[in-house]
N, C-alpha and C positions, 0 to 999 in steps of 0.2 A: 222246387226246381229240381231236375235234373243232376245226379252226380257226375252219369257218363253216358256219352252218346256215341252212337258207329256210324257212322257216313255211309252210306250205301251207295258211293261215288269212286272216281279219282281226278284226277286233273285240278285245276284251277279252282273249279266249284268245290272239292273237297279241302282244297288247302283255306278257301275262302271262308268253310262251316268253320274248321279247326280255327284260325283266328279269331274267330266271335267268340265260341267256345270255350278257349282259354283264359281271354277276357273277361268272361261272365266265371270264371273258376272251374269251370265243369273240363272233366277228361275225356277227352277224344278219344276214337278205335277209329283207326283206316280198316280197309279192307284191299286185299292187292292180288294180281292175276299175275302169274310166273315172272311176266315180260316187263311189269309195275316192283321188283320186289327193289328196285335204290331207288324208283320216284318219290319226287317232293311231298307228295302230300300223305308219306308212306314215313319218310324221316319228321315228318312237323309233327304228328299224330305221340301221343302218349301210350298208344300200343298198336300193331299192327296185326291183321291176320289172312295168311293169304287162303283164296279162297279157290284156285286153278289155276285152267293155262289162261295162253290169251286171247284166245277169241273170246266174246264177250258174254256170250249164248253160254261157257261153260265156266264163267265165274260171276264177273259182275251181274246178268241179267238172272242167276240163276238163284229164285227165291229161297230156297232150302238152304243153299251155303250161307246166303245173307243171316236168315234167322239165326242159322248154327253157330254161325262166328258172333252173333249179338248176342246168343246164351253165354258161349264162350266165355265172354270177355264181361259179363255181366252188366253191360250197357241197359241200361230201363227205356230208352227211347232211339228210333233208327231216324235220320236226317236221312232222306231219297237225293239231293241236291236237284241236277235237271236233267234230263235224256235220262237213258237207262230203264231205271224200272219207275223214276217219279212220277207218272201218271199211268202206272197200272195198278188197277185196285187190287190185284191178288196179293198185292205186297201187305197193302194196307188191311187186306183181311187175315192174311197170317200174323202180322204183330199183334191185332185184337183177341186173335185166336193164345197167342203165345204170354199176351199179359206186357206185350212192349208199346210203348205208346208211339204210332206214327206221329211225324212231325212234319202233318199236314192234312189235307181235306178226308173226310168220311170214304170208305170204298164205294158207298153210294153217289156220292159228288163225283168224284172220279169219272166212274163207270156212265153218268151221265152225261156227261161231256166228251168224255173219249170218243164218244161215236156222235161225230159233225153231224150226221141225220139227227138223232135223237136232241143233239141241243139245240137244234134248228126249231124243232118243233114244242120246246120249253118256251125258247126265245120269244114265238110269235104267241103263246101264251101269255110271257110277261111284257109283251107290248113292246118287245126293242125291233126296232126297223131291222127285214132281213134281205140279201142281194136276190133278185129273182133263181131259181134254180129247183130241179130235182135233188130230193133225200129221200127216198123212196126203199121199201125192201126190195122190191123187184130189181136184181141185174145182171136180166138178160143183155148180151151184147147190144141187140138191134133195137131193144127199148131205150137203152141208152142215147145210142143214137140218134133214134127218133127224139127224145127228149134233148137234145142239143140240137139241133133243127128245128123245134117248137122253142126254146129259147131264144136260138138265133146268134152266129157265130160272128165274133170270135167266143168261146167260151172255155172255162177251165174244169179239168178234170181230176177232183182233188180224192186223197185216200179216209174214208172215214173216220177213219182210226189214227191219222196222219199228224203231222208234224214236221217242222226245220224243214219244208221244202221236199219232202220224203213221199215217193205216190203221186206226183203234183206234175200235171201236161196243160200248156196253154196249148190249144188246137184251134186255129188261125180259121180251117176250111173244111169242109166235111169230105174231102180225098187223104185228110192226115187224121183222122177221127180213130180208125180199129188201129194202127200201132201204136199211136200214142195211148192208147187207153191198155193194150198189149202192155206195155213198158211201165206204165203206172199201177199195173196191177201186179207186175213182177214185183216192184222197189216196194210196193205195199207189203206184201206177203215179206220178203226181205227184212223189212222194217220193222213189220208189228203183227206179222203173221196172220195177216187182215187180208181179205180181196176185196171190200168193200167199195165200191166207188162214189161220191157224188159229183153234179151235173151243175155249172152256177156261171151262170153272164157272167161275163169277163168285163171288169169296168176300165175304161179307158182313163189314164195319166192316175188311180185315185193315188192316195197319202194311205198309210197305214200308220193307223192312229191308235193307240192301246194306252188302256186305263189300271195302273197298281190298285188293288184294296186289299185290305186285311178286314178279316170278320172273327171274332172271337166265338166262345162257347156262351157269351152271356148277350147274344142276340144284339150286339154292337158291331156298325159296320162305316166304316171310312175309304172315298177314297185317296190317292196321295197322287194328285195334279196328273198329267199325260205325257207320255212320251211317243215320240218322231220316227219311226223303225221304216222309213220307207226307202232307202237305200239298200240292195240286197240284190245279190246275184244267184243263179238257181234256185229261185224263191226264198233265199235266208238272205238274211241281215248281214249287212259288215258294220254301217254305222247308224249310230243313234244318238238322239240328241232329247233331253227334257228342260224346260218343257217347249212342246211342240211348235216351231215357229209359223206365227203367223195368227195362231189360234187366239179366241177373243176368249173372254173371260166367260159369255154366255153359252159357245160355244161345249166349252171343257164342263162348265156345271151339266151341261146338258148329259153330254156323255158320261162324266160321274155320274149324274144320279141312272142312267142306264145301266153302265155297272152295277151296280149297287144293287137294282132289278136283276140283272142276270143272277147273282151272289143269293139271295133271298129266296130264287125260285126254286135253288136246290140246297136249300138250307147251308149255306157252305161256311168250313170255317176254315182259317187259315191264308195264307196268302196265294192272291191268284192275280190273274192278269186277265179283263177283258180287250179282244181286240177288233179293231175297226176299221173298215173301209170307208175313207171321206171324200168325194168324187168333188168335180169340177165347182159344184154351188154348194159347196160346204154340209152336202149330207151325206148323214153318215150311216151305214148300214153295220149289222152283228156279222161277225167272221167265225170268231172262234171264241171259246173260254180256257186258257192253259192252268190246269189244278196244279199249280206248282209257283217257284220261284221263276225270275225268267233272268237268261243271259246278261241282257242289261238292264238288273236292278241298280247299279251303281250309280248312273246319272240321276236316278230317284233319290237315292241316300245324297248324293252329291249335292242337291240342289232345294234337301230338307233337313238334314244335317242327322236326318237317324239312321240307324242299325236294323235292314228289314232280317238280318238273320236271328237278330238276338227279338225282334217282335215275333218271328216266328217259334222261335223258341220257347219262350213268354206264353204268349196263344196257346200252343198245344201242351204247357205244364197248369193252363188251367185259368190264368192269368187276364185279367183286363185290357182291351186296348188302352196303351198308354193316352194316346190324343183321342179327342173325339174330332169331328168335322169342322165345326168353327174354329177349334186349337188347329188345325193344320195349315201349313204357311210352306215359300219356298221362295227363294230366293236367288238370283243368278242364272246360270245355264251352264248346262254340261254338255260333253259330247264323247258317248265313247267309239272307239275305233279297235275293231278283230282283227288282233295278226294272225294270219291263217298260213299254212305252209300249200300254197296253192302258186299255180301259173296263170295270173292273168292274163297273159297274151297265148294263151294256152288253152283257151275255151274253162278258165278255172279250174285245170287236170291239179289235182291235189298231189303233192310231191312227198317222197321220203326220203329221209336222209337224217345225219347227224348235225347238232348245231355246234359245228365245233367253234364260233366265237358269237355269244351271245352279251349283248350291253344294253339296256333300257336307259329309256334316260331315268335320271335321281327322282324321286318321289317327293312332293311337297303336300302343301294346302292347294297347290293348282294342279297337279300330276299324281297320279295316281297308276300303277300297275297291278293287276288280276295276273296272274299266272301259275302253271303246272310243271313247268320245267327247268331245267338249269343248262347251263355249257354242259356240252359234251353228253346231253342225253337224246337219243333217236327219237324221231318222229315216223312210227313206222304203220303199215298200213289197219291194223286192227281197231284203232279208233279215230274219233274225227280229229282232224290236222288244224287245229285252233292251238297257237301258241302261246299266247297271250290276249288280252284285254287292254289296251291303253283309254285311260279315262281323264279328261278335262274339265277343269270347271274354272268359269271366272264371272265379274259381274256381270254382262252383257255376254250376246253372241258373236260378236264382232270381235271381243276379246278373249272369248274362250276359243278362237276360230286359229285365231294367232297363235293360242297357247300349244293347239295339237296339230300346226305345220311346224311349229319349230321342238316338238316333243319327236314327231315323226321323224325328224332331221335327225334327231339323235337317239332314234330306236336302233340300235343295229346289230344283223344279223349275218352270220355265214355260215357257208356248210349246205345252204338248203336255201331254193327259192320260196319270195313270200309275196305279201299284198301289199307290202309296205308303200312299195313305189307308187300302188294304184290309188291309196288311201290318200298321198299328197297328194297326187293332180286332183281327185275328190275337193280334196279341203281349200283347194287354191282355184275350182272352178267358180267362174261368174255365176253362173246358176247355181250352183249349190250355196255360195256364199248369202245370195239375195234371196233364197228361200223359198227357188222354183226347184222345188222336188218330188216325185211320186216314185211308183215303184218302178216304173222304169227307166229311172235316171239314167243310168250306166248304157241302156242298148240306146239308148236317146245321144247320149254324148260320148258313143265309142270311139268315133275319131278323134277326139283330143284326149279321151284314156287309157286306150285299147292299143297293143301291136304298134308303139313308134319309140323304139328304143331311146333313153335318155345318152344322147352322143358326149363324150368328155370333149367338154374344149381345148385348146392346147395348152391351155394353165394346168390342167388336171392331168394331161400328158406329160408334159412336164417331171408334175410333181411324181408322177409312174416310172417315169425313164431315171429320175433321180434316185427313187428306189433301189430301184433296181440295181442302179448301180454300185448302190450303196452294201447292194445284198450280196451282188458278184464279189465285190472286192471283202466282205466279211469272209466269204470262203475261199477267196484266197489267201488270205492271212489266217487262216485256219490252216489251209495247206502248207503256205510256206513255214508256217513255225515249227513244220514236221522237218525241215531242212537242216542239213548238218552244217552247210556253209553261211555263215552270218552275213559276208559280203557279196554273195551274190546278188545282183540285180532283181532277179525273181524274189527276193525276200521279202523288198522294199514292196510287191503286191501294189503298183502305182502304175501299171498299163504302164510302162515302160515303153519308150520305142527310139532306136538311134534317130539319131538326128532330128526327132519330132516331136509335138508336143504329145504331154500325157494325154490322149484318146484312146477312146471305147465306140465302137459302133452296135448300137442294140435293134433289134427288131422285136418291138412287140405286139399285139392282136388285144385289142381295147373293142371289147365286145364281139360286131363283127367286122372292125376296119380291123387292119393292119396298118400300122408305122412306121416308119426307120426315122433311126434318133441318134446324134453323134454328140456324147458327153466329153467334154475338154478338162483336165485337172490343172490347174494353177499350180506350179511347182512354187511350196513357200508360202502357199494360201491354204483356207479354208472355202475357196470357193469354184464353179463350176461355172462353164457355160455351156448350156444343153438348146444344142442347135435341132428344130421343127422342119418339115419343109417350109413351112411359112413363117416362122417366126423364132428369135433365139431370146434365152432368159438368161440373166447373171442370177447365179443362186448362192446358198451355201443353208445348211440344215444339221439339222441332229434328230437320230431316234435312239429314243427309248420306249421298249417295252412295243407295243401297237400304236405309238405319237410319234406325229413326224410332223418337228415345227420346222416349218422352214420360210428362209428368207427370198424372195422371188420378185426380183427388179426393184429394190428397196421395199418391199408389200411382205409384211409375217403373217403365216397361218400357219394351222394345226390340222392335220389329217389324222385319221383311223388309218392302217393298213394294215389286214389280216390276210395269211396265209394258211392256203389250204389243199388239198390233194388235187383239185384243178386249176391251180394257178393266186392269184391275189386280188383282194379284194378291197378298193379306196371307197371312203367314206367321208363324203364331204358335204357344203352347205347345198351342194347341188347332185347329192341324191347318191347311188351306191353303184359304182363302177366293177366291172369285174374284168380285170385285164392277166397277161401271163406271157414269160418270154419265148417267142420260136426259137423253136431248138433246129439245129441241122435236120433231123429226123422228124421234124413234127408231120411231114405229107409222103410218109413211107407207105407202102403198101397197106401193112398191118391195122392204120390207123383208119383204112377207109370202110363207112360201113357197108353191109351186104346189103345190096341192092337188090336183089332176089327175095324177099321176107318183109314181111312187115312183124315188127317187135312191140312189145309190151312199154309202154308209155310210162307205168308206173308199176310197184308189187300191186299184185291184186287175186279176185277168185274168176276163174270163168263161168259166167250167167249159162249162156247158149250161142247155137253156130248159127246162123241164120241160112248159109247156103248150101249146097253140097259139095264135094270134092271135084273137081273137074268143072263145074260151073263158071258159065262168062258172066263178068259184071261190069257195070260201068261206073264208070270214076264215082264216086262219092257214095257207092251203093253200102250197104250196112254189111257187112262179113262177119261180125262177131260183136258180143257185149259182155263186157267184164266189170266187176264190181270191185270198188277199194274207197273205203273209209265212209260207209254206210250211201255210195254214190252207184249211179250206174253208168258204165261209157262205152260209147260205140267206137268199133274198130273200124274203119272206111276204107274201101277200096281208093288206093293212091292217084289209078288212073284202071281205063281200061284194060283187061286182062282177063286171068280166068284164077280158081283159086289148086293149086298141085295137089297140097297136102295140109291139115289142120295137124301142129304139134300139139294139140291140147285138146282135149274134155272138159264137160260139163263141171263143175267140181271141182275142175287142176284147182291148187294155189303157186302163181305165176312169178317169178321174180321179175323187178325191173328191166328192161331190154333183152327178156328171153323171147326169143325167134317163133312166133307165135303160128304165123305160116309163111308157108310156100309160094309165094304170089308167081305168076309169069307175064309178063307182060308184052311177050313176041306175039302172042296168037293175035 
């Protein structure tokens, strides 16, 4: 076995190797890029080495610094984890070169899978069912299209060389055929410096169905039951569930032993993931082969009770598969859920920022958390905006269903918007719950999880206006103790007022309402009454620290309340509020934006302009595309206009809400 290994990662997947690692005795090497050098999986590590800045091109994806830092540190074996360089064979041919054992598939496997055409044409070798479609070396533009007009649309236009949704255009009609294929060949080249394209019928509502196996050096191969990955926005995954609901028990042998044929035709060893498209009458077609670990391996370990890192480990030191096929068993269901720092109602614009209050919920034998970061570290745009992993497991799916709406309940985040809110409605929809799912759940059921803000009722106002006033009167007893007269009135900090009772009038902005709220003090009490337009509460409460129990018409509960640079943020059984008080000045001149420009959505790099300077466009037209966090996003015209002046180049790298152009909208 292995003394010590270097992660050729960061994030969550690198803190993930590091725990196995330690476990099994062996010493860990991070590797870290300027903007990484106090991340988690940089402090977990037994030694650390940084390897540049932070784009990723000039540290992590950069094979030379890799090796150099595993001489370094004298690591005998490199761990790829997933993304990055773990499914390019140059990696795996320099550590054979170097005498360091990859801890994973041959450069050969790799290399033959990497490029979708070439496995395509393995697959129909080894007899696994494939989706109709061109893999062809020819691609020419108009071949292309002709061969999506001979398959017959709707059809998808995926990157050879692809992955996580990367290079990947569904094209609906043959009028949206050359920019979608324009754009998929950008984010390809992007991506994996590929232009490669393939051409493949688009299957309507399927499942995407994917098979774990591990195959050893001693020509042993298993695989470990299926998981559910058909949930996913921009062609990735948020959630996953093993094993697969709905699927029969003949159905899954089926597809193992498919697997199994995929794995054998390229000799492979090591852990990989076959995946599948299972349409309407339950067949299933070859999609892809991933030569690596995948995102959610965990509902696999969840619901067989092993360690696929420490098997991967094992495997590539030479090692037996522990189980063979009749030993393998699984039991329960799991479900994981990706906290992603994205805008769901946002078209999933992926967001930066710092997490200035981060809380998961507790980890047990039913919860589980995967993560890369702590309170108070950025999420900024140079890698992908995946916070966390929340992972469930219980006996049945009905009760592991339960375990990750009220795990969800108690994820909580500030500083930076997420997925969280989307992932509940997900886990509390009728359909998902009864196990009507495919891959286009979410555009299927966007009116009930898309764009309709979660409104505080007036319990939750309440408990905000009581805040609040809790917070005013903290700073004024912080001012007045600055007072030199002990019997002044102002001392006492109790909204004083002759002849009337202690009241406060607050106005505060709870999402996009506004409220006015009139708090009353009981002189001689600890108690309040916080008048609504519609409705008044007797309260009285206590905070400490971010808890705020409180009593609310003889009813106790307990709130989250964290503050932050735009205001406050409640946390309750009913989801995550973000509210803050108007100030006299809140609608001052200063505050309003320029309506002249359209801004930058998030940081990012600029791709290309699409139009020219002076040019009319009409509402919705494409003005610009800029890339942030391995994604591509277009800039639209707001309405009719023409475009003044572009403040940016091919190249800029953009900060958030920097004034991108000059729009006019008189002409």
């Amino acid at each position: 076995m292995f003394n010590k290994i270097l992660i050729a990662n960061r994030g969550e997947i690198a803190c993930r190797v590091i725990r196995t690692a330690t476990s099994m005795g062996i010493k860990s090497v991070a590797v870290y890029s300027e903007i990484d050098a106090d991340a988690l999986h940089v402090q977990m590590a037994d030694e650390a080495i940084q390897i540049g800045p932070a784009p990723a091109k000039d540290s992590y994806l950069d094979i030379g610094k890799v090796i150099q830092a595993a001489k370094l540190s004298g690591a005998n074996a490199i761990h790829p984890g997933y993304g990055f360089l773990s499914e390019n064979p140059a990696l795996a041919e320099a550590c054979e070169q170097n005498h360091i054992t990859f801890i994973g598939p041959s450069a050969e496997a790799i290399q033959k899978m990497g490029s979708k055409s070439a496995a395509k044409q393995i697959m129909a070798t080894a007899e696994v069912p494939l989706i109709p479609g061109y893999h062809g070396e020819n691609q020419d533009d108009s071949l292309l299209k002709q061969q999506a007009s001979d398959i017959g649309y709707p059809i998808l236009l995926k990157a050879a060389a692809g992955g996580g949704g990367k290079g990947m255009r569904l094209v609906s009609e043959e009028a949206e055929f050359e920019p979608a294929l324009a754009a998929a060949i950008r984010e390809s080249m992007s991506a994996f410096n590929d232009d490669k394209m393939l051409v493949e019928k688009y299957l309507i509502e399927p499942r995407h169905i994917e098979i774990q196996i591990f195959c050893d050096q001693k020509d042993n191969a298993v695989y470990l039951s299926d998981r559910d990955c058909s949930v996913q926005r921009r062609h990735q995954k948020i959630l996953e569930e093993a094993p697969a609901p709905g699927i029969s028990a003949a159905l899954r042998k089926q597809m193992g032993e498919a697997a199994i044929r995929c794995a054998r035709a390229i000799n492979y060893v090591g852990a990989g993931t076959v995946e599948f498209l299972l349409d309407r009458k339950n067949d299933y077609y070859f999609m892809e082969m991933n030569t690596r670990l995948q995102v959610e391996h965990p509902v696999t370990e969840m619901i067989t009770g092993l360690d696929l890192v420490e098997w991967q480990l094992r495997i590539a030191a030479g090692e037996p598969l522990p189980l063979s096929q009749k030993d393998v068993s699984h039991y329960g269901h799991a479900i994981e859920a990706r906290i992603y720092a994205e805008d769901p109602d946002n078209n999933f614009l992926p967001q930066t920022g710092t997490l200035t209050y981060l809380s998961p919920p507790p980890a047990n034998a039913h919860v589980r958390v995967d993560t890369g970061v702590m309170q108070g570290d950025t999420v900024d745009v140079f890698y992908d905006p995946m916070i966390a992993k929340l992972i469930v497991w219980d006996e049945d799916r009905s009760r592991a269903l339960q375990r990750l709406g009220n795990a969800l309940t108690d994820y909580h985040i500030s500083g930076i918007t997420t997925n969280i809110g989307l992932l509940h409605k997900i886990a509390e929809h009728s359909a998902f719950r009864s196990g009507q799912i495919n891959t286009g759940f979410i555009d299927q059921h966007q009116n009930d999880l898309l764009a309709q803000e979660v409104r505080a009722d007036q319990t939750l106002n309440c408990v905000m206006a009581f805040y609040m006033t809790q917070e005013l009167q903290r700073m004024s007893f912080e001012q007045a103790a600055e007072s030199e007269d002990p019997h002044s009135p102002w001392k006492q900090s109790r909204n004083w007022r002759l002849n009337e009772a202690y009241c406060q009038q607050l106005q505060l902005a709870v999402g996009s309402e506004q409220i006015t709220v009139e708090v009353e003090f009981r002189p001689g009490s600890e108690n309040y009454t916080v008048r609504l337009p519609a409705q008044s509460f007797e309260v009285s409460g206590t905070l400490r620290d971010q808890t705020l129990t409180m009593t609310i018409n003889g009813n106790r509960s307990k709130y989250i309340i964290v503050r932050d640079l735009s205001g406050h943020t409640l946390f309750s059984s009913g989801g995550r509020h973000h509210f803050h008080l108007i100030e006299p000045d809140y609608d001052s001149e200063d505050s309003l934006a320029d309506s002249g420009g359209l801004n930058a959505p998030m940081n990012g790099i600029i791709v290309s302009l699409l139009v020219k300077t002076g040019e009319k466009v009409d509402k919705g037209d494409a003005l610009m595309v800029m890339e942030a966090m391995k994604m591509e996003h277009t800039i639209r015209a707001p309405s009719a206009g023409s475009v003044n002046r572009f403040n940016c180049s091919p190249g800029d790298r953009v900060d958030g809400n920097t004034k991108l152009i000059d729009f006019d909208t008189s002409c």
